[in-house]
PALUM-311514 format. One line per field, with one value per residue (C-alpha): z, x, y; residue number from 1; residue in three letters. Coordinates in steps of 0.5 Angstrom, whole numbers. Each point is the difference from the previous one (the first is absolute). Example, Ala and Ser with C-alpha at 12.3 -4.5 7.8 and 13.67 -1.06 7.14 Angstrom:
PALUM-311514
Z	16; -2
X	25; 2
Y	-9; 7
i	1; 2
aa	ALA; SER
***
This chain:
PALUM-311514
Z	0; -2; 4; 5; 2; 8; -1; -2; 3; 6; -3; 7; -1; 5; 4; 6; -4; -2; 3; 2; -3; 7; -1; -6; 1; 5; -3; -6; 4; 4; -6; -3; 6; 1; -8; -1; -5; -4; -8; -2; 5; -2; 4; 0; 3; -2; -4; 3; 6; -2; -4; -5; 4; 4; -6; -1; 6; 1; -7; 2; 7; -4; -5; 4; 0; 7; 5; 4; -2; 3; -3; -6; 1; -6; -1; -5; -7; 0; 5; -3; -7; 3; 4; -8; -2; -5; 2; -6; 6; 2; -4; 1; -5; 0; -1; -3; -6; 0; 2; -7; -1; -4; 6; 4; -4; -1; 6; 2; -5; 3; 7; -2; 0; 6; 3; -4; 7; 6; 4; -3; -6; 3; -4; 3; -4; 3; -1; -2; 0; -6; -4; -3; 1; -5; 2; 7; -2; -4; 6; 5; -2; 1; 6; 4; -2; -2; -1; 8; -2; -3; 5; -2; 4; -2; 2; -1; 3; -2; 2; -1; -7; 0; -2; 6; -3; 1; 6; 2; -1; 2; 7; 1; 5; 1; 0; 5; -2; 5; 5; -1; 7; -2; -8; 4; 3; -6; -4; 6; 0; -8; 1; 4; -4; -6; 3; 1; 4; 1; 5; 3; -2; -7; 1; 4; -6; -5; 5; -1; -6; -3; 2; 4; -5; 1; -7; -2; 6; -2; -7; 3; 5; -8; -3; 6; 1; -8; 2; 6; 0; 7; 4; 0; 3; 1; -4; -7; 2; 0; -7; -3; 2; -1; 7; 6; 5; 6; 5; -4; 0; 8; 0; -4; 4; 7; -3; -1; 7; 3; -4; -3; -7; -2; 0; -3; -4; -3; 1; -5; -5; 1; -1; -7; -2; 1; -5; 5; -2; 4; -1; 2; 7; 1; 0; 4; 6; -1; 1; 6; 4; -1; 3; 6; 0; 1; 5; 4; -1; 1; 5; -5; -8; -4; -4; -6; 3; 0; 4; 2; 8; -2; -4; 4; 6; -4; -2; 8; 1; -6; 3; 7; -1; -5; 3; -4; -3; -3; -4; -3; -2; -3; -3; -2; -4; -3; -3; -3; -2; -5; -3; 0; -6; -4; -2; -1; -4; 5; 5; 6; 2; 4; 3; 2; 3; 3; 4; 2; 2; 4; 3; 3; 3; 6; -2; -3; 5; 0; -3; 7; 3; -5; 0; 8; 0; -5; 3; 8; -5; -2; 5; 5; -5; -6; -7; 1; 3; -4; -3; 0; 6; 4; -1; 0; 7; 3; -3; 6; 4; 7; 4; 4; -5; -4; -6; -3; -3; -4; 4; 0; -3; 5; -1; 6; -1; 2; 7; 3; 3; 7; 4; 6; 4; -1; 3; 7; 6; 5; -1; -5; -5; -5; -4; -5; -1; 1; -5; -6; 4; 2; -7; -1; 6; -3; -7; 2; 4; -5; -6; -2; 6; -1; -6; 3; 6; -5; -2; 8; 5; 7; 3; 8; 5; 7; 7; -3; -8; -7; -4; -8; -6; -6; -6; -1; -7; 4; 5; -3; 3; 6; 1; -3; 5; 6; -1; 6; -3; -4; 6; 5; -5; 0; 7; 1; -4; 3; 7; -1; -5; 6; 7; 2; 0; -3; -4; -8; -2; -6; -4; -6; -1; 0; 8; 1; -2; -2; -7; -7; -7; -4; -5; -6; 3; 0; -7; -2; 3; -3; -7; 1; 3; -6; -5; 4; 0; -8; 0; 7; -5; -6; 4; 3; -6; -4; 7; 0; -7; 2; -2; 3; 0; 0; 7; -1; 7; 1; -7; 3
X	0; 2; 2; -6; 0; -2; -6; -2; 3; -2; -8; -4; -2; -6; -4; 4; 7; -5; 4; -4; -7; -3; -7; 0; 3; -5; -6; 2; 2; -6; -5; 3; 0; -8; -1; -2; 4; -3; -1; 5; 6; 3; 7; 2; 6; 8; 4; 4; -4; -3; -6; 2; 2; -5; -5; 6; -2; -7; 0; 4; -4; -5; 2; 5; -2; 3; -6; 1; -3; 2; 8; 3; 5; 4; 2; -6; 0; -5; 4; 7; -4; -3; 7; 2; -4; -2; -7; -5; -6; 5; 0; 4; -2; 3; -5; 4; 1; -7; -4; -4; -7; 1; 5; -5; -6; 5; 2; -9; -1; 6; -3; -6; 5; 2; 7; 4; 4; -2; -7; -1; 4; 2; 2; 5; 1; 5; -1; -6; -2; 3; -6; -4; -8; -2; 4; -2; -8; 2; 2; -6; -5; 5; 3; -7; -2; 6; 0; 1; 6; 3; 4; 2; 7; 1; 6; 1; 6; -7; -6; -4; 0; -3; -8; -4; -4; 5; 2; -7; 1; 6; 3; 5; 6; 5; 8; 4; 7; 5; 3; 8; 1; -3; 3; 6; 0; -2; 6; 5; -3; 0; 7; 2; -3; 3; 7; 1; 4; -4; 1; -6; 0; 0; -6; -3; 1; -3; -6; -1; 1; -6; -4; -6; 1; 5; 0; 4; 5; 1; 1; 6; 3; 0; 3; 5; 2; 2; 3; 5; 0; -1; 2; -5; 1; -4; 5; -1; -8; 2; 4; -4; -7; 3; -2; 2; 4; -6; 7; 0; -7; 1; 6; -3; -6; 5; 3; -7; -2; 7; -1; 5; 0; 7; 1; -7; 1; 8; -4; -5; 4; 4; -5; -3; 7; 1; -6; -8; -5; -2; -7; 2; 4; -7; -3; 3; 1; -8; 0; 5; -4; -7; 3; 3; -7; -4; 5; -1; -8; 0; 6; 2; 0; -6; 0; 3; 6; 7; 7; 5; 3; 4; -5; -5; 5; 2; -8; -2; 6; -2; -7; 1; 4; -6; -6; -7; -1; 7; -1; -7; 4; 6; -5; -4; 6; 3; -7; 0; 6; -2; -5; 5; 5; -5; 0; 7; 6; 4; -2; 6; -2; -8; 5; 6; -5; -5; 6; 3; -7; 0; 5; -2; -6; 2; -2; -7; -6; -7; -5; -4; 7; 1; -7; 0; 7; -3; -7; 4; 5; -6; -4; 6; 4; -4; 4; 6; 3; 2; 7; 5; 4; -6; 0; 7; 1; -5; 2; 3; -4; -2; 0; -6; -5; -3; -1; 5; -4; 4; 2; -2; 3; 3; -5; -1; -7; -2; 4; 3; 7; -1; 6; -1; 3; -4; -6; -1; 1; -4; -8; -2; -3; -6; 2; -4; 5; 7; -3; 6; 5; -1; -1; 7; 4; -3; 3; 6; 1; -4; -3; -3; -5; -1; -2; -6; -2; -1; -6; -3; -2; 0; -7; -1; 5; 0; 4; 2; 0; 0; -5; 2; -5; 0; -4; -5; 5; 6; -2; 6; 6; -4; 2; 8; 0; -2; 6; 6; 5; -5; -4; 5; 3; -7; 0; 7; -1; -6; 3; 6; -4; -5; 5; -5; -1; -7; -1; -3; -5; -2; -7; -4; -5; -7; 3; -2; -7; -2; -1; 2; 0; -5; 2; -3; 3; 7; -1; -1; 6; 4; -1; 0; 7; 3; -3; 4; 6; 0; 5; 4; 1; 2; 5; 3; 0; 4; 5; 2; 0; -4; -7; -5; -1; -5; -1; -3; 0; -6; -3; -2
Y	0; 8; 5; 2; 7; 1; 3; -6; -5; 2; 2; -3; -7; -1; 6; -1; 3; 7; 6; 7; -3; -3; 2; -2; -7; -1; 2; -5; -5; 0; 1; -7; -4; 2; -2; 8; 3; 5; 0; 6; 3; 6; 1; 8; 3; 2; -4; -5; -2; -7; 1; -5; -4; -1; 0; -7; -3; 1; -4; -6; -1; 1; -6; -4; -7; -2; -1; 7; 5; 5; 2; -3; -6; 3; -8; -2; 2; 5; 4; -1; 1; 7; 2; -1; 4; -6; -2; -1; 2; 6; 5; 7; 6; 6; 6; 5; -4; -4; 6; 0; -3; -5; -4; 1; -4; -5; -1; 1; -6; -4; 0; -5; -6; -4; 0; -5; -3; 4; 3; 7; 3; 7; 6; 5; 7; 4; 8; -1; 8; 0; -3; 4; 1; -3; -7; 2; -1; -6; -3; 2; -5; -6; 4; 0; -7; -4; -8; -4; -2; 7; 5; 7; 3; 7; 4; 8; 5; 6; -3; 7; -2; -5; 0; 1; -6; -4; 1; -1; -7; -2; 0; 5; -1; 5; -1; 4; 2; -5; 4; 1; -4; -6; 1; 1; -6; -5; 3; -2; -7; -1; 3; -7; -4; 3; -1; 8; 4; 7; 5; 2; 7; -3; -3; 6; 4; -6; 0; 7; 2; -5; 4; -6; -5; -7; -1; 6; -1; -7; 3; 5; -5; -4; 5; 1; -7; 0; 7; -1; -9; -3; 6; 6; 7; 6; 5; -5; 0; 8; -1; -4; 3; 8; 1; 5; -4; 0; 2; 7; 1; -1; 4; 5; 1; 0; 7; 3; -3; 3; 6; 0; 4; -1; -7; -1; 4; -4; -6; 1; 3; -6; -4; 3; 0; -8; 0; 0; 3; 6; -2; -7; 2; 5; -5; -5; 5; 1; -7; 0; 6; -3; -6; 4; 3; -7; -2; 7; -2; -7; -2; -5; -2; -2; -6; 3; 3; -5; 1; -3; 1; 5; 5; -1; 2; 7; 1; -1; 6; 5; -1; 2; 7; 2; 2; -2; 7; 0; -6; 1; 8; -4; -5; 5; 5; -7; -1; 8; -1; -6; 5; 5; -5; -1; 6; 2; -3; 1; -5; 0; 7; -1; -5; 4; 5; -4; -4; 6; 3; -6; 1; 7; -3; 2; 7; 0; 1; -3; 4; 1; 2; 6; 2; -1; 5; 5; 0; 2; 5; 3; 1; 3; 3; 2; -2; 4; -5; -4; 0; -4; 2; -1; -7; -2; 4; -5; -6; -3; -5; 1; -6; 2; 2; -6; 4; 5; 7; 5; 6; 6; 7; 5; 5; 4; 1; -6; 0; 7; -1; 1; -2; -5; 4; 7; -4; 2; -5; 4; -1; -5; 4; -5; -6; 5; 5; -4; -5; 3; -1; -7; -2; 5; -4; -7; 1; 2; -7; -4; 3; -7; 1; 7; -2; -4; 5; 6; -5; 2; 5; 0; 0; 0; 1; -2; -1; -7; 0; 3; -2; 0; -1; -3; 0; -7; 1; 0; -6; -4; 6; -1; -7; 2; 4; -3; -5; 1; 5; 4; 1; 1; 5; 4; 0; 2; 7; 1; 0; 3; 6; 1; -1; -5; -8; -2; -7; 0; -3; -1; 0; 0; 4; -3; -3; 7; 2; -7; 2; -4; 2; -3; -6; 4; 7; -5; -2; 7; 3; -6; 1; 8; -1; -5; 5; 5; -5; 1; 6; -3; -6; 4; 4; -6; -4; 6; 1; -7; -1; -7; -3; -4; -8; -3; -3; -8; -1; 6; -3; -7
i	1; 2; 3; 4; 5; 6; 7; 8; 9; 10; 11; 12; 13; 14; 15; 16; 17; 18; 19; 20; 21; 22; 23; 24; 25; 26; 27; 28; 29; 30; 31; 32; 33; 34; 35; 36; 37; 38; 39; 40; 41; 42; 43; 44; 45; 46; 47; 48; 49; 50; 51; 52; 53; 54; 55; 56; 57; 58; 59; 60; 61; 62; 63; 64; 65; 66; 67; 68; 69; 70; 71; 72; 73; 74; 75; 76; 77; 78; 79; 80; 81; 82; 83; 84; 85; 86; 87; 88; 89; 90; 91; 92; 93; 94; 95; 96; 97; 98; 99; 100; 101; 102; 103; 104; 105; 106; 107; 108; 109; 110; 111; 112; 113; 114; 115; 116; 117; 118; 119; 120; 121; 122; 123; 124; 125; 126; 127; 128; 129; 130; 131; 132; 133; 134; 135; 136; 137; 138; 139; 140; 141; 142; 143; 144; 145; 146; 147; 148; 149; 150; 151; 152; 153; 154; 155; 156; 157; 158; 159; 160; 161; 162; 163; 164; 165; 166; 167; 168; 169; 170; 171; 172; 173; 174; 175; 176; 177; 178; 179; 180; 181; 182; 183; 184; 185; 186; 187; 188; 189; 190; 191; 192; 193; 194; 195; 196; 197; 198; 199; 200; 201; 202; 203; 204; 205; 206; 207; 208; 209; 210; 211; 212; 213; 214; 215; 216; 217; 218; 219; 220; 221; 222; 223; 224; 225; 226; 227; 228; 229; 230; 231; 232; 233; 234; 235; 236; 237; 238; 239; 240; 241; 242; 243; 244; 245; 246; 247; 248; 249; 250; 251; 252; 253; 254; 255; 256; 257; 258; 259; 260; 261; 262; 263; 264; 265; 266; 267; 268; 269; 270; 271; 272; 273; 274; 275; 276; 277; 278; 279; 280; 281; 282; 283; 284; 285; 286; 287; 288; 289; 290; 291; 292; 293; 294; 295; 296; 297; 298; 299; 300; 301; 302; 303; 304; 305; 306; 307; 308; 309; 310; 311; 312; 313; 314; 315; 316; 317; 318; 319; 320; 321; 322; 323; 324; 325; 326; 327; 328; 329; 330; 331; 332; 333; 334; 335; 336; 337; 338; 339; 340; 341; 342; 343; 344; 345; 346; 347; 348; 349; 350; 351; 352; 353; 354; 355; 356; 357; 358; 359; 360; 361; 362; 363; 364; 365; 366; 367; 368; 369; 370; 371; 372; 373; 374; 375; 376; 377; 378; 379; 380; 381; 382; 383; 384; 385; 386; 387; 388; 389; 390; 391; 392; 393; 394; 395; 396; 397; 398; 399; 400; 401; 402; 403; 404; 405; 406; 407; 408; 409; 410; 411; 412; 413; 414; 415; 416; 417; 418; 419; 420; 421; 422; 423; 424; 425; 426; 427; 428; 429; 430; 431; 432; 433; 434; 435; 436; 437; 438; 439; 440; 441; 442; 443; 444; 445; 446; 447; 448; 449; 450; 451; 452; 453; 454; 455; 456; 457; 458; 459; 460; 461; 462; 463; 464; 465; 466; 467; 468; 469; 470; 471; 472; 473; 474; 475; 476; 477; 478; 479; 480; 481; 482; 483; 484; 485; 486; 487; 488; 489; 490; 491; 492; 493; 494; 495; 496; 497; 498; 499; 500; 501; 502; 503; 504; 505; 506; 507; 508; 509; 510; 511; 512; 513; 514; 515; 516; 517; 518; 519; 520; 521; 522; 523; 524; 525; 526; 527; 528; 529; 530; 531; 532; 533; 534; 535; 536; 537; 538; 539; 540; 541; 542; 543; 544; 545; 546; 547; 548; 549; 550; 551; 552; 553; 554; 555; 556
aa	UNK; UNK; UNK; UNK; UNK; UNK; UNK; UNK; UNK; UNK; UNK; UNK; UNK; UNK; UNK; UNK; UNK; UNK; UNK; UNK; UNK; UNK; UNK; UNK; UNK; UNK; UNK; UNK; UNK; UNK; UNK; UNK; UNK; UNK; UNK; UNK; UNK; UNK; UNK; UNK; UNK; UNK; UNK; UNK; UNK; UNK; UNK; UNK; UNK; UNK; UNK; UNK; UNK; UNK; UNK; UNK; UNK; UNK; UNK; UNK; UNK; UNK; UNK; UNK; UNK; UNK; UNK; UNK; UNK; UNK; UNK; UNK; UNK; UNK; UNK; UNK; UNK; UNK; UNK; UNK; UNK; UNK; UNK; UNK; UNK; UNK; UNK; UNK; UNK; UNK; UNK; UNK; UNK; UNK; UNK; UNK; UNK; UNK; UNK; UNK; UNK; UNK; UNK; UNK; UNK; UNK; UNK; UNK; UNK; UNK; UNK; UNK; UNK; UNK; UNK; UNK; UNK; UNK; UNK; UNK; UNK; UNK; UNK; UNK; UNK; UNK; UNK; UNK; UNK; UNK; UNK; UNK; UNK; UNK; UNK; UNK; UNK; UNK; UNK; UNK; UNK; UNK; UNK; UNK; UNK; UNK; UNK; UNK; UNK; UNK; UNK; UNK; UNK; UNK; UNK; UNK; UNK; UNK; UNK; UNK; UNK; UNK; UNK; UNK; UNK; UNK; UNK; UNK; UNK; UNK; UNK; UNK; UNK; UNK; UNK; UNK; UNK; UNK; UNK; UNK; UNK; UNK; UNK; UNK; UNK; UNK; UNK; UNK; UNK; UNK; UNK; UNK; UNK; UNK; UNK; UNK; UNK; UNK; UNK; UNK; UNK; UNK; UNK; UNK; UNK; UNK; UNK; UNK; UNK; UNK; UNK; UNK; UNK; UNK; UNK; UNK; UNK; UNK; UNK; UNK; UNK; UNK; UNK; UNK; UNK; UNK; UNK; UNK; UNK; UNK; UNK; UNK; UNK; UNK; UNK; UNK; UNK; UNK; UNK; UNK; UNK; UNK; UNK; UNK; UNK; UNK; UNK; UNK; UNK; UNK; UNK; UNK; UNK; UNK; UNK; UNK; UNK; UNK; UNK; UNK; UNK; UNK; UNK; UNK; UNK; UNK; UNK; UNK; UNK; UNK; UNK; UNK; UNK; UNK; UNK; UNK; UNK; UNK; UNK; UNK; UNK; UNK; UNK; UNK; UNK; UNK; UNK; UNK; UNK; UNK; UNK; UNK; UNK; UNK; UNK; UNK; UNK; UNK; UNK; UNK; UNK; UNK; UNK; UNK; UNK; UNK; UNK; UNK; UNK; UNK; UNK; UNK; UNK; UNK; UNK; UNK; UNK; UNK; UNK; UNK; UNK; UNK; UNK; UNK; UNK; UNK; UNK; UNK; UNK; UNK; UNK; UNK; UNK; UNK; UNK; UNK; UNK; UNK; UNK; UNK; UNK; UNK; UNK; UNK; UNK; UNK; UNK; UNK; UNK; UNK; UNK; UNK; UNK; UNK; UNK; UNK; UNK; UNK; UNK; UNK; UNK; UNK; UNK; UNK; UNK; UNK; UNK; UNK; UNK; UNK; UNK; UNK; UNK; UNK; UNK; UNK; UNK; UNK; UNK; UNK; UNK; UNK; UNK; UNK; UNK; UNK; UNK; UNK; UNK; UNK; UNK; UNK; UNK; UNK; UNK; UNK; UNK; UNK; UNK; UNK; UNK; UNK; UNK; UNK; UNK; UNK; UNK; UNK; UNK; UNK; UNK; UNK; UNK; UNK; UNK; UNK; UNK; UNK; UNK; UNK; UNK; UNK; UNK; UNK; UNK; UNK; UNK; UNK; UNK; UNK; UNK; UNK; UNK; UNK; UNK; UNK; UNK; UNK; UNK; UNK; UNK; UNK; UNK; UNK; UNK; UNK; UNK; UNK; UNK; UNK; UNK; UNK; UNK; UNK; UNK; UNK; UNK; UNK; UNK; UNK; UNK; UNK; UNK; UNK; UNK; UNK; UNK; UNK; UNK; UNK; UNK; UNK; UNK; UNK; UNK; UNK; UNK; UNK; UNK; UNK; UNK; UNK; UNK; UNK; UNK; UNK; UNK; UNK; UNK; UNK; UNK; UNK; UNK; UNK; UNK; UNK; UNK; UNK; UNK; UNK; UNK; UNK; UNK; UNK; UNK; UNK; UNK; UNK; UNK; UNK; UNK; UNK; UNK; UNK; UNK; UNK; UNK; UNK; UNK; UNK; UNK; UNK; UNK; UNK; UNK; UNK; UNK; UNK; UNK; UNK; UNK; UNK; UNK; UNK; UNK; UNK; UNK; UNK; UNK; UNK; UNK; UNK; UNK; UNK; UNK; UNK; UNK; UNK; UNK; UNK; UNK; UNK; UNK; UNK; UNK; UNK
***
């Protein structure tokens, strides 16, 4: 006998060898095994999942002359007749090639004899939506009412093609693309039976690249067997395929999470000048973060995702110094940045710039930040603020305050210079009337509060406390506030601006007088604020040079 390729070779034998196809084989089994099988099946889904094959086994078990029914013994001669593919009562046609009427009424008068060896004479049309109408109503009446001893198995990689009267009369099974695990798996053991040293990654990167079906990883490791001899490696899949090595894709990937631009920056042009596509790399790092994506949602890999220790290991590390947001921005830039090649001969330069912007991550703010930040800008300090100076004063972090705010600019109108020590020791005037110079103290010691503070008024003073109120708007500062140092710092210039020792409270202002704003009144105030941001943002688009992205987390 020839030489036979793997893929047919090692084609499944009895219900049992079926990979990924569990529903299915059950279902079928079951059906034989009751004597329920249907006059006409349509098998539909991706190639290479097992649609002919199957169609092979159910024709053998159906024909098979031992006494169990319910697989074949792929020893009598129906069964080696039909793994032959030379059975007289097995009849494979090929849609795409007798897909015209005439076929169709020939194969319509055929039906009317009885099987020449076994039960039932069984026709399996692969592709069969490459029919045309007319061959698919020729088919109807025989496809409703067929002899007993007739059985149409039908297999299709576009089933929406196929005539909805068809489909009626048929039982539709759905083949699912296999998962790279267990294509993985399947080609480490043909690999041992064939003799073959393959290096793991090799066969990770076989599994991968099939794409759901076994049979064109079993068509690669073919390949690669009459490539590289008995000794296979990841570099000659790479070679051989025109791949991106996986390790540079990961190493890739590192720089953008260190955020590194001068090494990915040397990286990828080394890479574009060994000869990869930039279209291909963009698309094996969308493929590398969507991965880190589900791991950061799901906790571990899907069933459609196959590493070895050593990458899963590298994943897990990239995985925990990124936040989720992070990685959707990056998934969402590499995907834009795809859009962005088709319409440029130049395809290395989206890349270059979506990876250095990647890198700068660091610096974009969320949406609801910037807007939050101007809307305090505006309401304190009007639109002159906004200069580049201004920001870049206040960029330092204060270990205190969760959440930075830009700075303000030092006009003295907001708060006029009073020196701590011009304030009389002697009789404690109103909290009212020192109010500036409190605020003029704490801005000296520490700005990042003063810039919360201006946002209060003190409202009640007593033997024991000052009271100091904030808007319902501003109940977030309230709580920033009360935080240790913050608070005491408030305390401090209080105490030492008045010569006496009272404690601070702090409140909002519906504790007061128990009132609250409407829900309606808070929607109306909120969409007058966002229409008066349009020029806050616009300044600020023109300071910083900058434009807004879209937030994905807000959008779900």
């Amino acid at each position: 006998m020839g030489y036979q390729v793997l893929a047919q070779k090692y084609r499944p034998q009895t219900f049992d060898d079926v990979i990924g196809q569990d529903a299915v084989i059950r279902t079928l089994k079951n059906s034989i095994q009751n004597e329920r099988v249907a006059n006409a099946y349509i098998f539909s889904g991706p190639r290479g999942v097992g649609k002919t094959s199957i169609a092979r086994l159910v024709s053998k078990t159906l024909n098979c002359m031992a006494s169990d029914i319910q697989k074949p013994c792929n020893k009598c001669d129906s069964c080696m007749e039909i793994a032959a593919s030379i059975n007289i009562d097995v009849l494979e046609i090929d849609g795409a090639s007798n897909n015209g009427v005439d076929e169709i009424r020939a194969l319509r008068e055929n039906v009317k004899f009885s099987p020449s060896k076994g039960r039932y004479k069984i026709y399996i049309i692969d592709e069969v939506h490459m029919l045309s109408s007319g061959a698919f109503n020729a088919l109807l009446k025989t496809l409703e009412e067929p002899p007993a001893h007739v059985k149409f198995i039908f297999a299709t990689t576009e089933p929406h093609k196929v005539l909805p009267t068809i489909m009626s009369r048929c039982q539709k099974f759905d083949f699912k693309r296999i998962a790279p695990v267990k294509i993985l798996k399947s080609v480490l053991d043909v690999a041992k039976k064939e003799k073959i040293d393959i290096d793991e990654k090799a066969a990770v990167l076989i599994s991968r690249s099939a794409d759901g079906s076994l049979r064109d990883a079993l068509v690669v490791l073919d390949q690669m067997i009459s490539f590289s001899g008995k000794k296979i490696l990841a570099d000659d899949v790479i070679d051989l395929l025109g791949m991106v090595h996986r390790d540079s894709i990961f190493k890739l990937a590192g720089f953008v999470v260190e955020n590194n631009a001068a090494d990915a920056a040397r990286m990828l042009d080394g890479m574009i000048n060994d000869g990869k596509d930039p279209i291909f790399i963009t698309n094996s790092l969308i493929e590398h973060y969507r991965d880190l994506m589900i791991l950061k949602t799901a906790g571990e890999p899907l069933a459609d995702m196959a590493f070895t220790k050593e990458e899963f290991a590298v994943l897990k590390d990239q995985n925990d110094k990124l936040s989720l947001e992070e990685i959707l921005y990056i998934l969402q830039n590499l995907t834009h940045c795809l859009q962005l090649m088709k319409g440029t001969m130049f395809v290395r330069a989206p890349l270059e710039i979506t990876l250095i912007r990647l890198t700068k991550r660091g610096a974009i703010m969320r949406l609801s930040e910037v807007v939050e930040r101007l809307e305090s800008m505006k309401n304190n300090c009007g639109y002159d603020v906004l200069t580049k100076d201004n920001v870049q004063k206040n960029k330092s972090t204060e270990t205190d305050i969760d959440t930075e705010e830009p700075g303000l600019s030092s006009n003295e109108d907001l708060v006029e210079e009073n020196s701590v020590n011009e304030v009389s020791n002697g009789a404690v005037k109103s909290v009212e009337n020192q109010w500036k110079s409190v605020l003029n103290y704490i801005r000296k010691k520490k700005e990042s509060v003063y810039t919360f503070l201006i946002r209060a008024s003190p409202v009640e003073v007593n033997n024991k406390n000052v009271v100091i109120s904030f808007g319902e708007e501003n109940k977030f500062y309230k709580e920033v506030m009360e935080s240790g140092s913050n608070k005491s710092l408030v305390q401090e210039a209080v105490n030492k601006v008045m010569g006496v020792d009272l404690n601070i409270k702090f409140v909002v202002r519906e504790d007061l007088d128990g009132t609250k704003e409407t829900k309606e009144a808070q929607v109306e105030k909120k969409m007058k604020s966002s229409e008066e941001m349009k020029p806050v943002i616009e300044k600020a688009m023109d300071v910083f040079g900058g434009h807004v992205v879209r937030d994905m987390m807000e959008d779900n």
